[in-house]
N, C-alpha and C positions, 0 to 999 in steps of 0.2 A: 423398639427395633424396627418395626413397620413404619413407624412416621419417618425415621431415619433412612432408612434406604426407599422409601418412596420421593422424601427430597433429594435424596443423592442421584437416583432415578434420573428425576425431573432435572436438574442441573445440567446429567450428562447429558443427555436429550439437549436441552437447551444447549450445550457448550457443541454437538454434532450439528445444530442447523446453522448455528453462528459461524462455525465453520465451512457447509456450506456456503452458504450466503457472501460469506469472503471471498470462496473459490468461486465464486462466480462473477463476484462484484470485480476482482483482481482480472477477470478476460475484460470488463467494459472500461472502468476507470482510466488508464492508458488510454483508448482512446476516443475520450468526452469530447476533446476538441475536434474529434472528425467529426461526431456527433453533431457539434454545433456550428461547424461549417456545412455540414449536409441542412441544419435549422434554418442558417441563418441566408444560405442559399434557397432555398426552397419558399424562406417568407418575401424573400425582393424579388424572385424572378418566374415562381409561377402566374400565372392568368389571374387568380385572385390575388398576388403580391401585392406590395406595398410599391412596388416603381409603378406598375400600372394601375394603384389607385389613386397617388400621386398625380400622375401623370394626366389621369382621367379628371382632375380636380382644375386641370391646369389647361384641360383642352390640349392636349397632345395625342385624342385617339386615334390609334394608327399607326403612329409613326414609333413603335418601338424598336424594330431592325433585330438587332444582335439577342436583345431581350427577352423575344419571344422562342430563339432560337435555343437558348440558354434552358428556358424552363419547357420546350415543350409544347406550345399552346395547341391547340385545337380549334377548327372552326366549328361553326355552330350543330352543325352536323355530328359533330366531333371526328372526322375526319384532321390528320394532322396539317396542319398550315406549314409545315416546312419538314423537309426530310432528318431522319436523326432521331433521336429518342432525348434528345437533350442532356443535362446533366445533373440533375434530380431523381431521376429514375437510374439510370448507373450507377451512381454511388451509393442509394440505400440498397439496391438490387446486389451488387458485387464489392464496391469498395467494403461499406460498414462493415459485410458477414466476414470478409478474407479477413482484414483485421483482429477482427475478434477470436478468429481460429486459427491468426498466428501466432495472438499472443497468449493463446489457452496453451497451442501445442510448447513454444517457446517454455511454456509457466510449467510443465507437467514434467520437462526434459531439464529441470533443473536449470534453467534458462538458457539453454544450447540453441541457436541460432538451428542446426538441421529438425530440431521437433518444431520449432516454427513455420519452416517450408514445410515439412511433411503434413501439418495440420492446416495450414492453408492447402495445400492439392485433396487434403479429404474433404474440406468446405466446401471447396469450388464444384467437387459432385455433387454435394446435396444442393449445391446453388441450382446445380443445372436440372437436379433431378424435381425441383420446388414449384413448375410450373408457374415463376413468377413471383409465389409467395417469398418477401423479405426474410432470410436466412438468419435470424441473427437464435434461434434455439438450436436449430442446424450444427450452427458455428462451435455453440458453447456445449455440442456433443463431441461433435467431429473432430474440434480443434485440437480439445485435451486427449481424445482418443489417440491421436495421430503419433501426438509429441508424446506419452506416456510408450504406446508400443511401439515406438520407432528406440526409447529409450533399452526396453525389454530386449527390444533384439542385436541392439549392440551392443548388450552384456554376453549375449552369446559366444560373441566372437573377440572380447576386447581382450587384449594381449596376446594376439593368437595369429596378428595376423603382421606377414613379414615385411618388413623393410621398405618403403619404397611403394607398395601396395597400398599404402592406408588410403590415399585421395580415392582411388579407383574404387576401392569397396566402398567407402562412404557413399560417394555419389552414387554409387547404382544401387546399394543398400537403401539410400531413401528413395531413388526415381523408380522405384519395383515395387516396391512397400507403398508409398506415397498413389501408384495407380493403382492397385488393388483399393487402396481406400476410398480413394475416388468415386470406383466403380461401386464397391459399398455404400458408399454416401448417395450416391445418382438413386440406386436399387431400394435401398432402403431407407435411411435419414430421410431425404429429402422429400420424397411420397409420405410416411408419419407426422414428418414437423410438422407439414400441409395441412393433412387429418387433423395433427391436435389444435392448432392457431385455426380451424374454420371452429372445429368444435370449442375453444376457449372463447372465441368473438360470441359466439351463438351467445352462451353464458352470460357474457357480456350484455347482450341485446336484450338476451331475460329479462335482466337487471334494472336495465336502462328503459322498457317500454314499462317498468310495472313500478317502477321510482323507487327501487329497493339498492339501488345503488350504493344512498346514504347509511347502508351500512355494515358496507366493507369497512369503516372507520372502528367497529366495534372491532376487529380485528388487527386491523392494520396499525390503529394508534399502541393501544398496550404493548406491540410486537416491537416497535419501533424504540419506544425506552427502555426493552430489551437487547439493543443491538441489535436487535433483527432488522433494520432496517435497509440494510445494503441486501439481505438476501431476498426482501418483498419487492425493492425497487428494480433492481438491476437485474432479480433471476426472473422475476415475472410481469413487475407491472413495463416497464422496460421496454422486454421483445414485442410484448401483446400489443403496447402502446403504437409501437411505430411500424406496425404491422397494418390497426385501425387509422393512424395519419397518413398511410401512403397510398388506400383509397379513397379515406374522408378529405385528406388533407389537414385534420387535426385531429387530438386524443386527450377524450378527458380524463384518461387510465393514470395521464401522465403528472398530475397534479394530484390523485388519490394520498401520495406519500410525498410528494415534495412540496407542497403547498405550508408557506410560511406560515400563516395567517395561525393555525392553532401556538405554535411554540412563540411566538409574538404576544399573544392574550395573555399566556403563562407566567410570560417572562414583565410583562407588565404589573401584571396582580403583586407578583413578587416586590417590583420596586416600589408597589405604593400602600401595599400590607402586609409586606413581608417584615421579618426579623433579623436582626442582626448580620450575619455576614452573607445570607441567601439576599436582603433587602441590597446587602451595599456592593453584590456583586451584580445583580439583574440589569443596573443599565448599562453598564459594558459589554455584558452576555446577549442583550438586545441588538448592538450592532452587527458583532460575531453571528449571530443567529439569520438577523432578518437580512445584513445589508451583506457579511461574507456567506451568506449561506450552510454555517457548521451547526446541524441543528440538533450533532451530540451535546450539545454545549447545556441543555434544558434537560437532559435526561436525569442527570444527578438530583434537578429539585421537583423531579416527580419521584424519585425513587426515594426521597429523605421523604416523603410523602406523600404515599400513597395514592390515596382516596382523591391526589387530583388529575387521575388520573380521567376520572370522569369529564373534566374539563375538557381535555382533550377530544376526546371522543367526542360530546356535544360540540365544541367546534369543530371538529374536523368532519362530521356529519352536515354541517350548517356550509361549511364550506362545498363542498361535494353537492347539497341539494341547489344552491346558488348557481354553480358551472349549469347544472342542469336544466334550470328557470331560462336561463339565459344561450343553451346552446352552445356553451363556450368552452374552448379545450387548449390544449399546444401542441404546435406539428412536430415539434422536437423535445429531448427529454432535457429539463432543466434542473440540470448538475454544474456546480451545488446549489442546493433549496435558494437560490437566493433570490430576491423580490427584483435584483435587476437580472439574472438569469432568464424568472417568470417573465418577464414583460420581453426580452428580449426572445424568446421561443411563442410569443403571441400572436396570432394572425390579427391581421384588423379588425375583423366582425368579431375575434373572442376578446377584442383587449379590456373591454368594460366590463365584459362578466368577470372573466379572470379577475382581473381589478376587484370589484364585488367581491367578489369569493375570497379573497386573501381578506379582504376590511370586513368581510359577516363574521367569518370562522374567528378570524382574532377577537371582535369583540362578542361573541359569545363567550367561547376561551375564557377570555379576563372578567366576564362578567359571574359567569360559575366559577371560576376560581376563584376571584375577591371573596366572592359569599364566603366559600369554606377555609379562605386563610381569615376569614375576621369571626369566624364562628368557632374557628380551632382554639382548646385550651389547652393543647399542650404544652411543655415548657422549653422544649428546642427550637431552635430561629431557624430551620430550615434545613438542617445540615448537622443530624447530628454527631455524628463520626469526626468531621470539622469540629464543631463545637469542643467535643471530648477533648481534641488535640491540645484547642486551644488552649482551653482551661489546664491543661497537666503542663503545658508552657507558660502560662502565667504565674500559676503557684510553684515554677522550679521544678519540678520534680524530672528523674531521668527521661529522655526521650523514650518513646515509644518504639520509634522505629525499628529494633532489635526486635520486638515482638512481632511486627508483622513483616518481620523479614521471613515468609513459610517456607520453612525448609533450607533457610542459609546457613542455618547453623549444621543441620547436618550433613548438607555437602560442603561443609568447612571452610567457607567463603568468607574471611577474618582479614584479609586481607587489604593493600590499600584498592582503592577506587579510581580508577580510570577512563573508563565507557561507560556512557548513561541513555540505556533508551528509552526512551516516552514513547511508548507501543498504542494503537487501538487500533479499531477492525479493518480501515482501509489503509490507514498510514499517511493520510492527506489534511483532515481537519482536525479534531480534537489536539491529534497528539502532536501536530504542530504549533498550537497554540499550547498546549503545556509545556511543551520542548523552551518555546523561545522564552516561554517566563522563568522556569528553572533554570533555563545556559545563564538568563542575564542575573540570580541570582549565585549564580557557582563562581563565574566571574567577577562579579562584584567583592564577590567573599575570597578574593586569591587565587583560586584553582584555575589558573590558565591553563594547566595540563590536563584537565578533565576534558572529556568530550562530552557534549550533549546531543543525541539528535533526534530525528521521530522517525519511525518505520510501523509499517504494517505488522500484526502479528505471525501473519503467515510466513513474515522475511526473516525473523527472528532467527538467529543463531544462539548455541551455546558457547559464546565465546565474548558475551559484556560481562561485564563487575555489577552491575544492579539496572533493573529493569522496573517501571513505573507505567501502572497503568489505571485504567478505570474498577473499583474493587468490583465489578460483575465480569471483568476478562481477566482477573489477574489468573484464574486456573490454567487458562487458556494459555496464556502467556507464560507459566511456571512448567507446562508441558513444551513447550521449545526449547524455554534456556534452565535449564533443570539447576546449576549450577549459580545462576546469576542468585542474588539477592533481588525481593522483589517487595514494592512498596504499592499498595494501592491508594489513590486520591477516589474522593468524594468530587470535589469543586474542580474544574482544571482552573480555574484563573487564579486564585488565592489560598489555596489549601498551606492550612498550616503545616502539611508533611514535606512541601519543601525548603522552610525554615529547620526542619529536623534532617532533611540532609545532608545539607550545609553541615551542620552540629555533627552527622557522622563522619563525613568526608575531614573533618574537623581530628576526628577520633582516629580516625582510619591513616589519614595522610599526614595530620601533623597542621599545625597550623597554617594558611593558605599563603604559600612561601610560593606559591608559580610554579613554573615547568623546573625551575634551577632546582630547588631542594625538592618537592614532592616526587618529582622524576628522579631523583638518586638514587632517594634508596632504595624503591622497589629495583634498582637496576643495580644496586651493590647486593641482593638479596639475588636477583637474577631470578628470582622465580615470577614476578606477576606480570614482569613485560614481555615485550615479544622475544629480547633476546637472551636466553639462558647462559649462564657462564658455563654449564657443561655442553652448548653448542659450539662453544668457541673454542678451534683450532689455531694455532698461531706459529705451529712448524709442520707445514706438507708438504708431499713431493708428491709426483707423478703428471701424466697428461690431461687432456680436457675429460674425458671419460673417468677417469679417475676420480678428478677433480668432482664433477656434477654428483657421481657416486656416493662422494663424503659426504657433499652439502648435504645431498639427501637423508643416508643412514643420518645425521644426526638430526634431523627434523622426525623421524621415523622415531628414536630413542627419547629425542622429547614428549611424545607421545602427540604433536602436532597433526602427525598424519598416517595415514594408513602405509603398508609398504608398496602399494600398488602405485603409490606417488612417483618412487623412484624411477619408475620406468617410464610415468611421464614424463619425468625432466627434461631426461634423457629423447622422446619422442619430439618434446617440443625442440631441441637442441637440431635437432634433422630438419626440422623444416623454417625453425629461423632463429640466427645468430641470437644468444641473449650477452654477446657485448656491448659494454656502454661505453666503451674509451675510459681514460684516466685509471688505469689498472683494474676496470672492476669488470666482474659479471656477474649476471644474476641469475640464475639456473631457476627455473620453475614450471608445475604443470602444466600441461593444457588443462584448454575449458571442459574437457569432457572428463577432467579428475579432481573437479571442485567438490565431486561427494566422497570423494575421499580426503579431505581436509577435515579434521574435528576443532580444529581451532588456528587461529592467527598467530603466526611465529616466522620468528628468521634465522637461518644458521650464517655461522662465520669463521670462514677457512681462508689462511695466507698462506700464501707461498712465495719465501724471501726469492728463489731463486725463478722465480716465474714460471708460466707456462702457455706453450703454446696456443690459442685461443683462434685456429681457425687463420694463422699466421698473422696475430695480435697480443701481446703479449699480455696475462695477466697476472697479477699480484693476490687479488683479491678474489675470493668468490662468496655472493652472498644469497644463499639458498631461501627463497620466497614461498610460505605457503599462506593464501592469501584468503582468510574464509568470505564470501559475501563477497563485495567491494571493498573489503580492505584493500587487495592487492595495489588499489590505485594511488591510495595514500602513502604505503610503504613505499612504492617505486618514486613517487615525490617529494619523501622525506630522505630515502636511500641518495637520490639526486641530488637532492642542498647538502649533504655531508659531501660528496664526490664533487663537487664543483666547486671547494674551498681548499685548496693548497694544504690551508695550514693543517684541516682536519684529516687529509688524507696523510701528511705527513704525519702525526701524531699516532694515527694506524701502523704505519709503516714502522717505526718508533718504541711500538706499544711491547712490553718485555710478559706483562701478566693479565689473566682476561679482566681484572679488573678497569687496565688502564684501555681496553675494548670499549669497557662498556661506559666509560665514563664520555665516550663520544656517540656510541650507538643505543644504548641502555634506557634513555630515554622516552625512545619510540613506544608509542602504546599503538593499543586498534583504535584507526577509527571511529 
């Protein structure tokens, strides 16, 4: 019982940091590419750039004009050579930090556009209150601060407040809130951040004057094949990094976690002593890894095996002491890991160590690792979980996949298959690379109506048919979509578990008949697509208020959405027309009642004798509650039925909700 809950312990532990780490990695990720325009500005047009060593190569000193104006430069004195601060220094100083605390605030408000102002004006005081220091720990306080309690206080007042009033409270609701935090951030944030970034450099410096740097890798590597990696990269080594670049002008902080060089050696060792489907997946994994930069892609064939895990560490130490020999660092953080990212975020004087350090660390890497794959006697090739599949699919026997479906069967999830997420921690690498090789398997196999796509777990809704992920996040991922059916992979490239759900989708839908038969009959059942046959009205009367009314109550009845929706409709109807022409409309919440959606569905209410629509006459009304970005696929799907004569005629036509659904019943979520 103690070994029991001390693993369960240790898991939850693990599954609360992975979640931070998300929620942190989720304010930078968005936006990398200002990151690497702030890099890639900073390596051409400061005083040590690449135009003015160029240039100096070429006998051109002097004459840079615009260039020197751009980064900044300095006379020898260091007095400035031109008025201005340039454009290097504003943008890590103000642009990076407001970003990042608009998209924590935006992230916190359930993606509401006002927690994103409101956490940008909390930023901008710790900006100011920072005495210069780069805000981006600031940000990633302030921002989610901002947009969480701006969220808190318009539950206060939400449905409370009259007619015609909602603009005016809004705006002065955030511009009141919004400077109070401000003023907080100036007072407080900004003076702390200070404090902890001198005091985290200091640590650094420790580190760095006594050569004990190499081994942060004792740390950092093992974390990192636990998914920890987005919360070491982007919560710490990240800020700390470009905090030490924007007085050094480089940071070896930033290469600690993203330096190719160890999961390259790994991933070598594998293609030339590995075993069976670990050996004949590694050199694919090797481009994926070194040349896209997704360096979850290695994590599975240290987790099928352990102990090489050592490898890593020893390269990634070898790396690390290399930077260090040589002085060499990146002025910008290079996301994703990839070896042309690296060299792209290198200053000139670090491009050979850098260089150096990714070629030591790997062939340390592959050199410890060979040893212990050619000294291994065990009998699995690298994968065993893989392996297992395989073999229960070669000798026939039933699939597996019912069993590690946790917990589908008891939230009764029997049904046919329609949405399919490939989930992992950021939503950008891994699970787009599993995504795109399962879509062209489901496709291949018939299912034109399946959806495949990849998301983040944090984006997760309960509202997929089955959810696929890595087996160390699948917990993680069964806690969002409680409902979904959930498969874990070992391998993303080749896992035998997406031949097994093909084989379900098979069980489930019916032979892979396309969108025509598989779409039927979940739509003559009416229960697993979006539109229920007890949504569907096909004799009502009354006015537009009425009308919005009904769409609602029966989204409310289908148990789609809370009843607090209804008054959205209605709200959004006041401030802009939801007609489309061609008899329809489409009645639906605002954004700030997407948390009251529990799932994706549509109502459908006719009215032979029409109705007023705002002095537009409507026929049709079709009630959208939209979870996540469904909404936008619904409104695009609802649009090709409405833009075909023949099919709106058919509606018009239609005597029983059968013969509804036989044109609308199709539609699934996204």
């Amino acid at each position: 019982m103690a070994t029991s809950t001390d693993t369960a312990q240790r898991g939850s532990a693990r599954l609360r940091v992975q979640r931070f780490g998300t929620f942190l990695s989720n304010m930078v990720l968005p936006n990398i590419g200002a990151f690497i325009a702030w890099g890639l500005i900073t390596a051409l047009f400061i005083q040590t750039g690449w135009i003015k060593l160029i240039g100096d190569a070429f006998g051109y000193e002097g004459s840079y004009g615009f260039v020197s104006q751009l980064g900044a430069w300095t006379n020898a004195d260091g007095t400035p050579m031109h008025e201005g601060t340039g454009i290097v220094g504003p943008m890590i100083t103000y642009l990076l930090p407001l970003l990042i605390g608009y998209t924590g605030g935006r992230m916190t408000y359930n993606d509401n556009l006002r927690g994103g102002v409101v956490g940008a004006i909390a930023t901008m005081g710790a900006i100011a209150g920072a005495a210069g220091t780069p805000m981006f720990l600031g940000a990633m306080i302030m921002g989610p601060l901002g947009g969480w309690s701006m969220k808190k206080l318009d539950a206060l007042w939400a449905h409370k407040i009259r007619p015609g009033f909602e603009m005016l409270v809004n705006n002065f609701s955030a511009g009141i809130w919004g400077g109070f935090l401000a003023v907080v951030g100036f007072v407080i944030a900004g003076p702390f951040v200070s404090a902890f970034s001198t005091a985290a450099g200091n640590v650094v410096d420790f580190l760095v004057e006594r050569n004990l740097l190499p081994l942060t890798s004792i740390f950092i590597e093992p974390a990192k094949v636990l998914f920890l990696n987005n919360a070491i990269n982007q919560g710490i080594l990240t800020p700390l990094g470009t905090n030490e670049a924007a007085s050094a002008g480089q940071s070896i902080l930033f290469l600690l976690e993203a330096n190719p060089g160890p999961g390259l050696g790994l991933l070598l060792a594998f293609a030339l002593f590995g075993r069976g489907a670990a050996k004949s997946s590694a050199p694919g994994a090797i481009l994926i890894q070194f040349i896209g930069g997704i360096h979850e892609i290695y994590f599975p064939y240290v987790l099928a095996k352990p102990k090489l895990i050592v490898a890593l560490i020893l390269g990634g130490m070898a790396g690390v002491a290399t930077n260090l020999a040589f002085s060499s660092g990146l002025r910008s953080p290079a996301s994703p890991g990839s070896i042309i990212a690296v060299w792209a975020s290198s200053p000139p004087s670090s491009l050979l160590g850098v260089t150096a350090s990714v070629v030591v660390a790997a062939g340390v890497c592959f050199v410890v690792a060979s040893f212990l794959l050619k000294i291994d006697k065990s009998d699995d090739d690298g994968d065993l979980a893989a392996a297992t599949a395989q073999m229960e699919a070669n000798k026939g026997k039933k699939s597996s996949v019912a069993g590690m479906l946790g917990g589908s069967a008891a939230a009764g999830s029997t049904g046919p298959i329609h949405s399919i997420v490939f989930a992992c921690d950021a939503g950008m690498g891994s699970s787009a690379m599993g995504a795109s090789v399962l879509r062209k398997k489901v496709q291949s196999a018939g299912f034109s109506d399946v959806t495949v796509v990849n998301k983040a777990i944090s984006n997760l809704a309960d509202d997929v048919d089955l959810v696929v992920t890595h087996r160390d996040l699948t917990d993680r991922a069964r806690s969002k979509s409680p409902s979904a059916a959930h498969v874990s992979v070992d391998n993303f490239m080749g896992s035998p578990r997406y031949d097994e759900i093909v084989e379900l989708l098979r069980e489930r839908n019916g032979a892979g008949a396309g969108a025509g038969a598989a779409a039927a009959a979940p739509a003559a059942g009416g229960a697993s697509g979006l539109l229920a046959r007890e949504s569907i009205v096909l004799d009502a009367s009354g006015d537009r208020a009425a009308a919005i009314q009904q769409a609602g109550e029966l989204l409310v009845a289908a148990g789609a959405v809370e009843s607090s929706y209804v008054q959205a409709m209605h709200e959004r109807e006041t401030s802009v027309s939801t007609y489309m022409g061609n008899l329809l409309a489409i009645p639906h919440g605002t954004n700030e009642a997407k948390s009251a959606i529990r799932r994706s569905a549509i109502s459908f209410v006719r009215f032979p004798r029409g109705v007023d629509w705002n002095g537009s006459e409507v026929r049709f009304v079709i009630g959208i509650a939209g979870a996540g970005d469904d909404h936008l696929a619904l409104l695009a799907r609802i649009a090709e039925v409405f833009s075909d004569q023949s099919q709106v005629a058919r509606l018009e036509q239609a005597r029983t909700e059968d013969d509804v659904l036989a044109v609308l019943g199709a539609m699934q979520p996204a």
